[in-house]
N, C-alpha and C positions, 0 to 999 in steps of 0.2 A: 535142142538144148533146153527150153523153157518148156513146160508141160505141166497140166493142172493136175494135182492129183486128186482121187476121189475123197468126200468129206466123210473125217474119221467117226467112230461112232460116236450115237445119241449120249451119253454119258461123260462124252470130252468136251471141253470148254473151245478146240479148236474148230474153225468152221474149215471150209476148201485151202489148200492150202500148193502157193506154186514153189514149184522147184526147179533152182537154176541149177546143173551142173559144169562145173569146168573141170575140162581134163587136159589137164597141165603136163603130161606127162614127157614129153623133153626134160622137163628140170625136176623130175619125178615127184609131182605131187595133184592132188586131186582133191578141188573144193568142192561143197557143196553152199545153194542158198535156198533157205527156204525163209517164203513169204505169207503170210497170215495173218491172222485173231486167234486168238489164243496160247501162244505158241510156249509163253514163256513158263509156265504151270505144266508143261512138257521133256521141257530141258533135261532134266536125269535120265529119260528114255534117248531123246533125242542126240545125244550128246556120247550115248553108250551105241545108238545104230549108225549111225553119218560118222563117228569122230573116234571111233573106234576106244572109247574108256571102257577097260577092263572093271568088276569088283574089287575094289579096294585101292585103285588106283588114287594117286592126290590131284585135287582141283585146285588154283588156287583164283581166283575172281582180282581183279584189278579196273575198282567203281569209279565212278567219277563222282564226288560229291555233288557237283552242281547245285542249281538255285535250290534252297531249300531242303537238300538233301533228297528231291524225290527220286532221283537214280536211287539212291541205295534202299529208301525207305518203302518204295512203292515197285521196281523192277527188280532191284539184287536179291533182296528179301524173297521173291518168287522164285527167284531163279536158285537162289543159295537151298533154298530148301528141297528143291526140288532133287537137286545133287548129290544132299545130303545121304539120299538112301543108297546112293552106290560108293560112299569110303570120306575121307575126312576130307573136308573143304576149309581153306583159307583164304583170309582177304585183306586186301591192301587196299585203301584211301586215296585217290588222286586229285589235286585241283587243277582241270582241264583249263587250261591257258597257255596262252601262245608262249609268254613267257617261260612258264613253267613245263613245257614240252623240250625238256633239254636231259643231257646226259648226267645230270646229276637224280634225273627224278628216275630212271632207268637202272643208274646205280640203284638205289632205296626201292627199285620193285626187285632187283636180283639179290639185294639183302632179307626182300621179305620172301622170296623165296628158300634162300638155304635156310632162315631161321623156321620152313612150315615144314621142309624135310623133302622137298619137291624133286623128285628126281629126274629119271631121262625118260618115264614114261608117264609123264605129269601131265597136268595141261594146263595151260594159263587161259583163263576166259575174261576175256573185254568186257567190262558193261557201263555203254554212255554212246559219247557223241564221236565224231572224227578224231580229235584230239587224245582221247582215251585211245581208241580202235590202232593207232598209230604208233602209241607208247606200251602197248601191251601187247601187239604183233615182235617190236623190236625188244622186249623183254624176252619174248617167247624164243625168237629167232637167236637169241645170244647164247640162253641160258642152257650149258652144257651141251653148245655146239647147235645147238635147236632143238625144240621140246614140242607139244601138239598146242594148237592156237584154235581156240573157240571166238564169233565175236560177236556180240549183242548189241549192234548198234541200236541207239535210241532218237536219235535224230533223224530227219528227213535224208538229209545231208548225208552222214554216214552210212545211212540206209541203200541209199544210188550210185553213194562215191566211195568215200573213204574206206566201208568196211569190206570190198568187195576188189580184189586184183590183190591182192599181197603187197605194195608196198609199203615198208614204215620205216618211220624217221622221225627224227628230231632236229628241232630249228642249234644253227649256232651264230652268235655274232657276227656283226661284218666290219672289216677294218673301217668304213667310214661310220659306224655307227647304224641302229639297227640291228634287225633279226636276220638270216638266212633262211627261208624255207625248208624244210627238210633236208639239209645238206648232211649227214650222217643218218644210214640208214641200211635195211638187207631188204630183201625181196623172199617174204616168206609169208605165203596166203593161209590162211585158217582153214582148217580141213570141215569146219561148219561157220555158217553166218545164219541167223537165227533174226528174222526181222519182223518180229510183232507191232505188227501197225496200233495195236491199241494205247501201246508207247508214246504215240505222237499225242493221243487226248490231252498227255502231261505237261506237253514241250509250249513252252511261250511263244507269243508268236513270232516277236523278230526271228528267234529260233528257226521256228517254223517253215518260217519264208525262206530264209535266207538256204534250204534246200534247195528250193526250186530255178534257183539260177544253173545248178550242174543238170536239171533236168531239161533245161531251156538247151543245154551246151550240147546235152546227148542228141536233144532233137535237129539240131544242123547239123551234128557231124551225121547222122542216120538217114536225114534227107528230108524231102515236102512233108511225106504222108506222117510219118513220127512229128513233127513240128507242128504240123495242122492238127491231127487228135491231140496234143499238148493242150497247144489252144480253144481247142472244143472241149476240153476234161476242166480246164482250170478253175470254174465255176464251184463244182462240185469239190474238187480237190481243195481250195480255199477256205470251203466249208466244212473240210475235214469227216466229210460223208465216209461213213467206216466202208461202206462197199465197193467203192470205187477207190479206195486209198491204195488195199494192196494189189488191184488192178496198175494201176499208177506205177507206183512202186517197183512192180515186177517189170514190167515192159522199159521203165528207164534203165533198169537196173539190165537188163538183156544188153542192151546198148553197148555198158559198158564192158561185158561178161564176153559178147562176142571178140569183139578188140583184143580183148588180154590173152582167150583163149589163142587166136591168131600169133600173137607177137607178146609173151610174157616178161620177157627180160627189155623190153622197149627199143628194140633190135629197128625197128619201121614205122609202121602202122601206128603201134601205142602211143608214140608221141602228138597221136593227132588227137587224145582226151587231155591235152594241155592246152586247149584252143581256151583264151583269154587267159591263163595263168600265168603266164613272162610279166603281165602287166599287172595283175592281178599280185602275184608275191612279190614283186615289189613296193604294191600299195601296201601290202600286209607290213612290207620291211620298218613300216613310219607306225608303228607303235601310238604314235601319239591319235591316228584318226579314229579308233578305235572300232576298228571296223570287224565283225565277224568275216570268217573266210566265204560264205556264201557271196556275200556284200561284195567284198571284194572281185570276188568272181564275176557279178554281175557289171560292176564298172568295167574290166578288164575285159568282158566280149562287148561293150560298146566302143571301146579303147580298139579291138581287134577288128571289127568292123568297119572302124573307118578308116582306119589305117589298109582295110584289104580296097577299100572304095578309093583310098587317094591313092594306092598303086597300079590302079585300073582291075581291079581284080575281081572284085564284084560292083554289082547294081549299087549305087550311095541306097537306093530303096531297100536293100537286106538291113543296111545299118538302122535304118530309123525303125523298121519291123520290130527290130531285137531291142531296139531301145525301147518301143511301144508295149510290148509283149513282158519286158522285163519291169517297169512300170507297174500295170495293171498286176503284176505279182507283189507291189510293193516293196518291190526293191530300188536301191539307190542306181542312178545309172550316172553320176560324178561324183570326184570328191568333196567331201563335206565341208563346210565354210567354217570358219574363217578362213583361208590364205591367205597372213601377209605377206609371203615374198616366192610370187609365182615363178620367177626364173630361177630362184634357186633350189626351190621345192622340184622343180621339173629335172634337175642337172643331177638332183639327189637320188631320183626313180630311176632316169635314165641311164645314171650308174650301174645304181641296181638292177638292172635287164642284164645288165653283160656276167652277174656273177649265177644267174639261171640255169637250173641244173642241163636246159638245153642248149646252152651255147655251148660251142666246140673251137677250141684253139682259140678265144679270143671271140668267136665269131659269131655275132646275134642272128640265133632262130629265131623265128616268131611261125606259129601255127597261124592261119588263115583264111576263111573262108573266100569260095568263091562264088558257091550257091550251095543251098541245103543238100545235104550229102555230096558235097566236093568239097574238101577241106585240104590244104596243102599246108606242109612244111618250108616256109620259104628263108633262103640262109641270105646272110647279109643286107636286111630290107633298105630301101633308100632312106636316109636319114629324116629327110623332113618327111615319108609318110610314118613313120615312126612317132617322130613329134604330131604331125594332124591326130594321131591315136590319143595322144595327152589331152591337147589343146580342146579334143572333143567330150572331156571329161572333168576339165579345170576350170572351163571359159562357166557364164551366165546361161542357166537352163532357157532352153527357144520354147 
């Protein structure tokens, strides 16, 4: 599935470059990901061999402003021009937020579509972080029944996670107050992912970081030997060593690539890349901690940890690993302070667990490890190891 290809010629700005295929083909469709340096100074060719653009076909880019404008100023700009020589390119403005990842900013990319002339053999192409990658899958997937989807992620994060399985979605409200998760959405994978590690030189570093929690996630569902090179790489990777990035990169990104190919409509198996996420979108649901979803993720496999340690299900020794491990990446592993009112705060997440796109009939999933590469599905967990999951995450850092 994963395989290097040989480095393009002396005259290209791309160096080696890997490539993931998935072949989806039950729900007849066929991604591609390619991982590199250089890649985006590429895109016109790339984008007409992998993604099938005819001459003359419409593109239409859907950026993400972000900090400073440098998605659009520093990546889109390469990539828009790049485009440019195979037919008329258009583009839409996005403010990536969790807020703003709703069915009204979906409406305003399907209106900036008919106003560029976009039709059934157009392509919508993503360019930013998970948030974007999400909103421009579900633009794509809508628009006249489904249109072609390109994705450019720029983030770590999007790069392992987000832009990589076809699913998108948008958050809605929850009757008690709060976001939903992705709870409207299709399953429509992009027929190219385009992930230029030199993208990350731009990203900030909470940004940054906060990738590396789903890479953490990929190496226990995957097993020892994935988890242990995680933790022998993290040095260099931290340091944003360009040659070791898209080594990095590609091997997380396989993780996720084989799983989906396996089980695409999330029929089994795929459910086991939501390990820490029940707890994880719920923390996301409190708007007010202002957590990046990385972050959140990261609390939410310590939340999942010990919650598998107080069911008897793993070593309580996994849990503090993933706590240590996700630390040393700089990430948060509880919720951030102040809490004045921990029992009502707690009643409010554990709400929100039961409205998780995985619970069924009422009935709370929670994903769990039991050792690196054994990860279970388990349906209605005992209630207070559910809460030990919280309380391991709310209480005073040890």
């Amino acid at each position: 599935m994963l395989r290097r290809q040989k480095s393009v010629p002396a005259e290209s700005v791309m160096t080696d470059v890997s490539r993931l295929e998935l072949d989806l083909s039950p729900a007849g469709h066929r991604s591609v990901m390619l991982v590199g340096r250089g890649l985006l100074a590429q895109a016109g060719d790339l984008v007409a061999e992998e993604a099938g653009r005819k001459p003359g076909e419409r593109v239409h880019l859907v950026v993400d402003r972000g900090p400073g404008d440098v998605v659009a100023t520093h990546h889109a700009a390469v990539v828009e021009a790049a485009l440019r020589g195979g037919g008329p390119v258009s583009i839409g403005m996005v403010t990536a937020t969790e807020s703003n990842k709703s069915l009204g900013t979906v409406e305003q990319g399907w209106t900036d579509l008919a106003d560029a002339g976009v039709d059934r053999r157009g392509i919508v192409v993503g360019i930013g972080g998970g948030i974007v990658c999400d909103l421009a899958g579900f633009v794509a997937a809508g628009w006249m029944r489904g249109i072609g989807l390109v994705l450019v992620p720029t983030t770590l994060l999007s790069m392992v996670d987000a832009g990589l399985g076809g699913k998108t979605g948008v958050n809605r409200p929850l009757p008690g107050g709060g976001l939903g998760k992705n709870l409207v959405g299709a399953f429509w994978p992009a027929r190219l992912v385009l992930c230029d590690t030199e993208t990350l030189e731009t990203l900030g570093e909470r940004e940054y970081r906060a990738g590396l929690a789903e890479c953490v996630k990929h190496g226990i569902i995957e097993g020892e030997e994935t988890l242990a090179a995680l933790e022998a790489d993290l040095p260099g990777v931290l340091g944003r060593d360009p040659e070791a990035l898209p080594r990095f990169v590609a091997r997380s990104a396989s993780v996720k690539a084989a799983v989906v190919e396996r089980d695409f409509r999330e029929g089994g198996e795929r459910a086991l890349l939501n390990l820490g996420h029940t707890y994880a979108h719920a923390i996301e649901s409190r708007t007010e901690f202002g957590l990046l979803h990385g972050e959140a993720v990261s609390i939410g496999l310590v939340a999942a940890t010990t919650a598998a340690a107080s069911l008897g299900l793993a070593d309580p020794g996994l849990a503090a690993r993933i706590r240590r491990m996700l630390a040393g990446c700089g990430l948060p592993t509880r919720l951030p302070d102040p809490i004045p009112d921990s029992k009502s705060l707690l009643e409010a997440l554990r709400g929100a667990m039961q409205l998780d796109k995985k619970s069924s009939g009422g009935r709370l999933r929670l994903v769990l490890p039991v050792t690196p590469g054994d990860c279970r599905v388990v349906a209605d967990p005992d209630e207070s190891a559910v809460m030990d999951g919280w309380r391991a995450v709310l209480g005073e850092p040890g």
